[in-house]
N, C-alpha and C positions, 0 to 999 in steps of 0.2 A: 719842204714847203707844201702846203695844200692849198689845192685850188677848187673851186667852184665856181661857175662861170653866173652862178646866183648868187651868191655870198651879198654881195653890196646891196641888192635890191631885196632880199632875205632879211637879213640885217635890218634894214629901212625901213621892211615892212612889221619886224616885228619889234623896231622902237617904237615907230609911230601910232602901232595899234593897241602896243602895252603888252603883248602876247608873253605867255612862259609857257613854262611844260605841261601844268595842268589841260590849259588850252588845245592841247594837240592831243591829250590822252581824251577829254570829253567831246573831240569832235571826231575820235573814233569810235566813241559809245554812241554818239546819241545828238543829233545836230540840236535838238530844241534844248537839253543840259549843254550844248555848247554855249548856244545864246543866251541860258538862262547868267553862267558864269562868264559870259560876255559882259552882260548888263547887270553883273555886281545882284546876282537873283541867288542868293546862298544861304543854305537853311540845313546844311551842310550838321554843324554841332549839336541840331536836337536830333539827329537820328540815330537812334542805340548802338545799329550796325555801324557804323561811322565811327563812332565812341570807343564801340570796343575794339577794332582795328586802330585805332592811334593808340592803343593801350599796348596791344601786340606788337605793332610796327616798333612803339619806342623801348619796349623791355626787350627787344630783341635785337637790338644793336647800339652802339653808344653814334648818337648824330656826330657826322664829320662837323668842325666847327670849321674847318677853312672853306666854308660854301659862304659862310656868313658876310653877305654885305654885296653877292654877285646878283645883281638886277635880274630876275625874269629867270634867273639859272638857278635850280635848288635842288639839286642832286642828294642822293643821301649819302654819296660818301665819292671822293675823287681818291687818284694816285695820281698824283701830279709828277711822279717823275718817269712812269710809265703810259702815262696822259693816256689814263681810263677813265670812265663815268659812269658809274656804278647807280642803281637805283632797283630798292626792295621791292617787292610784291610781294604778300602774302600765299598767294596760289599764283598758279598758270594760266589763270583768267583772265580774258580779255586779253590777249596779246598782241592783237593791233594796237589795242592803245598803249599798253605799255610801251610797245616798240618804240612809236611816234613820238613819247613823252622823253625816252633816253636820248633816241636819237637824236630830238631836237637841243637836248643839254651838250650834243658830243656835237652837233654842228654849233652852236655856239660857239664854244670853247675852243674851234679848227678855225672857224673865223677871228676869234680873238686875239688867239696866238699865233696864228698863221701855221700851225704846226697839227697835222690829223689826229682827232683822236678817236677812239674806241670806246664804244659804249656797249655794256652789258646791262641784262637785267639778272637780279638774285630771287630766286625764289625761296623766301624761307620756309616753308609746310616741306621743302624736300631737300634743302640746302642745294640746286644746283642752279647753275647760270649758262645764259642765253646772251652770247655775243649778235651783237646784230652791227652788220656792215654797212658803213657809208658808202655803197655802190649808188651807182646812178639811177636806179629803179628805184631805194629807199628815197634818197635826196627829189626825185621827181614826184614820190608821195608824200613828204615835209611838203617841199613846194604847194604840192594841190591841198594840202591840209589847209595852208597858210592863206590860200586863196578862198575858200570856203567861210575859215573866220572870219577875211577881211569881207565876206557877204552880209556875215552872221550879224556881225557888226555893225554896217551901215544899217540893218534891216530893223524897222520899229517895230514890227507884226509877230508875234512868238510863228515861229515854224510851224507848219503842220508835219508831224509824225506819226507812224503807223507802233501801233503795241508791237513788243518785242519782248524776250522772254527778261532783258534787265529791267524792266520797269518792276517786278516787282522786288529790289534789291534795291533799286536805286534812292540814294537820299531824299530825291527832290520828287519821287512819286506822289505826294497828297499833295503837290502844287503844278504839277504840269498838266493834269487832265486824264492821268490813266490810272489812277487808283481803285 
């Protein structure tokens, strides 16, 4: 049985805001790409890089189909009998936000089933994986993640951000102001 003494209000807060994984992985990148994929601001499929990464991502593993149809949860591959949550990266980049992105699929899934589960990330450029545990420092970073979106969210004003060396990587560079 796993417990979380946030679960219920976690939960609460990431039906009522609409939150998934993306949401947690872009608000360790970059809080105004948070906002921007708060507010449905995605321009995501004209950028090359983008493009040729969902080319690489999908030739390089067959998608789990038993993700299909789970709300706000889109893992790219589960074991559901060793209730793991698996989810690809390309490099070892950015791995706060990957973290935040699995972890948030593996507290889902501990809440849903009441049963813990273990979230890794795969690195494909080195085939190796990155366990990352549901300890109470991770769970109180989900936590502050969750509250930040729920900021992002309310907030009508694009954030002000300082340049960072992802802006010039990032999708939504010719629209947020640092290009």
């Amino acid at each position: 049985m796993w417990k979380w003494t946030q679960s219920a209000a976690f939960s609460n807060r990431v039906e009522h805001y609409q939150l998934h994984g993306l949401h947690f992985q872009h608000i360790m990148l970059c809080p105004r790409r948070a906002w921007m994929y708060l507010h449905n601001i995605n321009f995501a499929q004209w950028y090359e890089r983008v493009n040729v990464g969902l080319v690489k991502h999908e030739s390089s593993y067959q998608r789990d189909h038993s993700v299909v149809g789970l709300i706000g949860i889109s893992p790219d591959r589960l074991d559901w009998n060793n209730r793991i949550v698996y989810e690809n990266k390309g490099s070892s980049g950015a791995r706060r936000a990957a973290t935040m992105q699995t972890l948030f699929y593996a507290v889902m899934l501990s809440i849903a089933t009441q049963e813990e589960w273990q979230a890794v990330v795969h690195i494909l450029s080195t085939h190796k994986e990155r366990t990352i545990e549901l300890t109470p420092k991770n769970l109180q970073e989900l936590w502050d993640a969750s509250t930040q979106l729920v900021t992002l969210a309310k907030q009508h004003d694009v954030p002000d951000v300082k340049r960072i060396p992802l802006c010039d990587k990032c999708a939504l560079c010719q629209f947020c102001g640092h290009d």
